[in-house]
N, C-alpha and C positions, 0 to 999 in steps of 0.2 A: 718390489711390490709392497711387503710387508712395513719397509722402511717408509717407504710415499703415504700408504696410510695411515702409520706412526703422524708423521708430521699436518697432515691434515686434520687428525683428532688434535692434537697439541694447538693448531691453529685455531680451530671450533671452540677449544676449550680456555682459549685466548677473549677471544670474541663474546665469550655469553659471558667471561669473569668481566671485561671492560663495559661491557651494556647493560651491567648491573649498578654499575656505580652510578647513584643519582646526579650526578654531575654531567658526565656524560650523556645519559639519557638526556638530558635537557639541552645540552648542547647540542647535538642531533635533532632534538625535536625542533630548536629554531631554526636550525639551519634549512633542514624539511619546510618549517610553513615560512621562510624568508620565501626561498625559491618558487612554491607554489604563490604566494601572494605578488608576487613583482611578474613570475612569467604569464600570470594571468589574472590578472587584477580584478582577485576575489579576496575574501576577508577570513580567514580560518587561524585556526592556531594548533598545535601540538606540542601539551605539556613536555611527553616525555617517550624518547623510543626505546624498546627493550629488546633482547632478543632470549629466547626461551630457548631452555635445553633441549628441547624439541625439532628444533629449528626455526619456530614461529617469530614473525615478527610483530611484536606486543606494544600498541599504541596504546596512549594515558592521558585522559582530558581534550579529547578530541572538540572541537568548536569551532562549528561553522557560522559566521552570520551572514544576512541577507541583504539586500541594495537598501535595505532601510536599516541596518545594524542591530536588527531583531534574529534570534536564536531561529534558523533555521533545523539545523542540527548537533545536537552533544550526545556524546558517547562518553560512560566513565572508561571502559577499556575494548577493545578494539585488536582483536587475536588474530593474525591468519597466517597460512602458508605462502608462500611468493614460488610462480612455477615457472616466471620469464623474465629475470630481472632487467635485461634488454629493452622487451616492451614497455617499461615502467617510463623510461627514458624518451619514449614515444609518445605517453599520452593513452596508452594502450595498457593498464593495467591486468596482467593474467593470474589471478589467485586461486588457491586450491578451498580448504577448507577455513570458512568466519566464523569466529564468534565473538557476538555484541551484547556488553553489557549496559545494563539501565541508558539506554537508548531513549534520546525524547527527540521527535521530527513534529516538528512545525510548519507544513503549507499553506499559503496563503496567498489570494488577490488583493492587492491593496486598492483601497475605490479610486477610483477613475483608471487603472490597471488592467488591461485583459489577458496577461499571463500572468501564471503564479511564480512568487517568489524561488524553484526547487528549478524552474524549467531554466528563467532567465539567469543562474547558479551555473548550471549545465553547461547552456551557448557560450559560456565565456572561456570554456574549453575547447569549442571550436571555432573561434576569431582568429583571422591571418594576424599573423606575429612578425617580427624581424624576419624571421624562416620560416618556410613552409614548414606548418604540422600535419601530421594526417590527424582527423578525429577524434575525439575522447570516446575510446571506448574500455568499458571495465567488467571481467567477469567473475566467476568465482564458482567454482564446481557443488559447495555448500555454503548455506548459511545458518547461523542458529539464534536465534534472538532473544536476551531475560530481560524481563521489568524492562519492556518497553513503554512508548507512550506517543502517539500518532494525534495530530489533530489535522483536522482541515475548516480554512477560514475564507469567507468571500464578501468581504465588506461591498463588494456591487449587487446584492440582493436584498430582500426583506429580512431575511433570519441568516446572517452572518456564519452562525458556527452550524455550518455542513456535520461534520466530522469529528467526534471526542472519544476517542479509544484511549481506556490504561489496563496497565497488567498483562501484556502480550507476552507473549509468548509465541517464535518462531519457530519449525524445521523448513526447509528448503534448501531446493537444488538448481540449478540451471539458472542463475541470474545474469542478466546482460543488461549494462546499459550502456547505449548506445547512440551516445547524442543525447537526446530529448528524448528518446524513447527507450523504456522500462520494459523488461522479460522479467518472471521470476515463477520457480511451481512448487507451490505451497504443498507439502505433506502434514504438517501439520500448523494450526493458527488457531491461539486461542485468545478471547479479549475480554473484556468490560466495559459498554457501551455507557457513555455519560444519562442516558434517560432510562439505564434501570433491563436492558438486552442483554446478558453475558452469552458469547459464541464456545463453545467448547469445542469446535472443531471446525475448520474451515480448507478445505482440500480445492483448492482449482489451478488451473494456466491461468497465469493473468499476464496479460502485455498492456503497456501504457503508452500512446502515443498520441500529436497532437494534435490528430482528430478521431480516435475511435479508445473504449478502454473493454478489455473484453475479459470476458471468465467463461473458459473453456472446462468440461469438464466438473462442473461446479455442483459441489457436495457441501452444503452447512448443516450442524448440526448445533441444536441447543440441550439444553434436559427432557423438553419436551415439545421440539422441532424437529423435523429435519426436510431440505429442499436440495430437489437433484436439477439438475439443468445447464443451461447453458444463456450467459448474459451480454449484452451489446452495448455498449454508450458512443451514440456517433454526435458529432459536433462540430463547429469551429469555435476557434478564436472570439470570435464575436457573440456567438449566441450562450457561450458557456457560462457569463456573466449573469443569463438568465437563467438559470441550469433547470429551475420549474417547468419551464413552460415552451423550452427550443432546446434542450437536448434528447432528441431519439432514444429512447430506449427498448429498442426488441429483444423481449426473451424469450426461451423457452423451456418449460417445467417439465420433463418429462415424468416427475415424480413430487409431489409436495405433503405435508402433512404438518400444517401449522396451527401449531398449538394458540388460542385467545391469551393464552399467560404472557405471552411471548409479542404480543399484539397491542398490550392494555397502555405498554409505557408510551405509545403514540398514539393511540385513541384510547381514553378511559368508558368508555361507555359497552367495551367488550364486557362477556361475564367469566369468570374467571372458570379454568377446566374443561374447554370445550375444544373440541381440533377440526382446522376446517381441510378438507382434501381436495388437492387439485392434481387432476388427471390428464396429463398428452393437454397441456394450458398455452396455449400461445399471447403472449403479450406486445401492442405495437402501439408508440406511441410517446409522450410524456408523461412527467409523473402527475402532472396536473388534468390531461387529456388523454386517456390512453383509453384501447378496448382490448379486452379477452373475448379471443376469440374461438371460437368450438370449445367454449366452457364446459368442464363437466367436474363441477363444486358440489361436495359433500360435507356435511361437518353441521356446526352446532346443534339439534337436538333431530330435527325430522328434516332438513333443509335439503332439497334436492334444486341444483340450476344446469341446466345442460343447453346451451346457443352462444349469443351472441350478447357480451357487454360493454355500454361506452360508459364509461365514469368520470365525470369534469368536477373540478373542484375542489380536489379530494385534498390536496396539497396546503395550498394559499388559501384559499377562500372555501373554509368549509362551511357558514353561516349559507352557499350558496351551490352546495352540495348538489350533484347530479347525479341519476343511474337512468341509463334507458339501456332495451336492450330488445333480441329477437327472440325469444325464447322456445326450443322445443320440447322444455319442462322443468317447470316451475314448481316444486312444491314447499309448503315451510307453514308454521303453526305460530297460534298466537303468541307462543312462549318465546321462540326466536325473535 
């Protein structure tokens, strides 16, 4: 016994000295993105593969591009555990603990495109091959993420950049992807919104799938925010290009308390310091058409709203701004 795991350390100790040598690593690393690029004719690369005295397997210059040879995703380094190396051989990646560093992910529609760049990445993990594969599916019991940087782009609408998050910061657990659809549950997410939002906390389930994207559970928190609830985005293919005005969004708030600071970077016409509260808020609708419903809005100076509100406009055309609503009380002052 003592002799067998003699030789097993010796063996280990074999292995992290050989996949230290930068030669090595690089020769593995192409061997790796040979295989991935011919068995499934996607575009990636891997500098360099390491193995940590840990037993981590430690990826280097990771780079992914997209059907148009645009940076979907790069990673400087790229840590985890491996808990089935069998599956790995399947298409079926089983990982324990991630960690990713200065992470930059690029999604995007390109115009006349109705899926994005990240999905049509995916499928091509599950196209019939020479042999039958089962499924690309990949998990990972943690994740941890520094000096990230997430954008999202949809050149088929008016205002193209959706989406401009840097300086993330991930914890999470339970990720699954599974084809084209996304698991992962955020414990901690923190960012810096390109219009001036930094999120200091962001707690929810979020699944992603390619008609619904949902946040269960859903806890944000700013400096002078914070929003409890639960959120829906239902869709297709088709209307997603419209994303304003034909994707469904039902939420609901069971607890909100939104600070105007936090409000100004996409309407300047807020006054700065003031919190508006929303209480048991139901939201149905889009983001251009949508009503609150059994409102009960507290917040800037004497503002009291408790019923029914439809607001059109609000999004794309706000020179054409709408609010109607049923109200069973309305109160608010000049000053508001």
């Amino acid at each position: 016994m003592i002799r067998t795991l003699t030789v097993l350390i010796a063996i280990f100790a074999i292995l992290v000295i050989l996949f230290s040598i930068p030669g090595i690593q690089t020769f593995f690393g192409k061997k790796l993105t040979n295989y991935l690029n011919e068995t499934y004719d996607v575009d990636l690369s891997i500098g360099r593969i390491g193995l940590t005295y840990s037993g981590n397997l430690d990826l280097q210059e990771v780079f992914i591009k997209d059907h148009h040879k645009d940076t979907l995703i790069y990673a400087k380094a790229i840590e985890g555990s491996i808990l089935n190396l069998k599956e790995i051989t399947k298409g079926q990646p089983e990982l324990g603990a991630v960690a990713i560093d200065s992470l930059d992910f690029n999604m995007k529609i390109y115009e006349g495109e109705s899926s994005d760049n990240l999905m049509i990445f995916v499928r091509k993990f599950n196209t019939e091959k020479k042999r039958e594969r089962s499924s690309f599916v990949l998990t990972a019991e943690e994740v941890t993420v520094e000096n990230g940087a997430f954008s999202y782009v949809n050149e088929n609408i008016s205002n193209p950049e959706v989406l401009d998050f840097t300086n993330i910061f991930i914890d999470a657990e339970d990720l699954k992807v599974d084809g084209p659809d996304f698991y992962i549950t955020t414990n901690t997410l923190s960012l810096k919104e390109a219009r001036g939002l930094d999120v200091s906390n962001l707690q929810t389930k979020f699944s992603l799938t390619e008609t619904q994207m949902l946040f269960r559970d859903f806890n944000l928190e700013t400096q002078d925010s914070k929003i409890m609830g639960e959120i829906a985005l239902s869709y297709t293919k088709e209307n997603f290009s419209d994303f304003e005005n034909k994707v469904d969004i039902p939420a609901a708030f069971t607890e909100a308390d939104m600070s105007t600071n936090d409000l100004i970077p996409f309407y300047k016409e807020f006054g700065k310091d003031h919190t508006i509260t929303f209480d048991n808020t139901v939201l149905r609708g889009t983001l251009n058409d949508f009503k609150l419903i059994d409102a009960n809005i507290l917040g800037l100076d004497r503002t009291i709203i408790r019923g029914d509100l439809h607001i059109q406009n609000a999004v794309s055309d706000p020179k054409n701004f709408k609010l109607n609503g049923k109200f069973d009380n309305l109160t608010t002052n000049y000053y508001d």
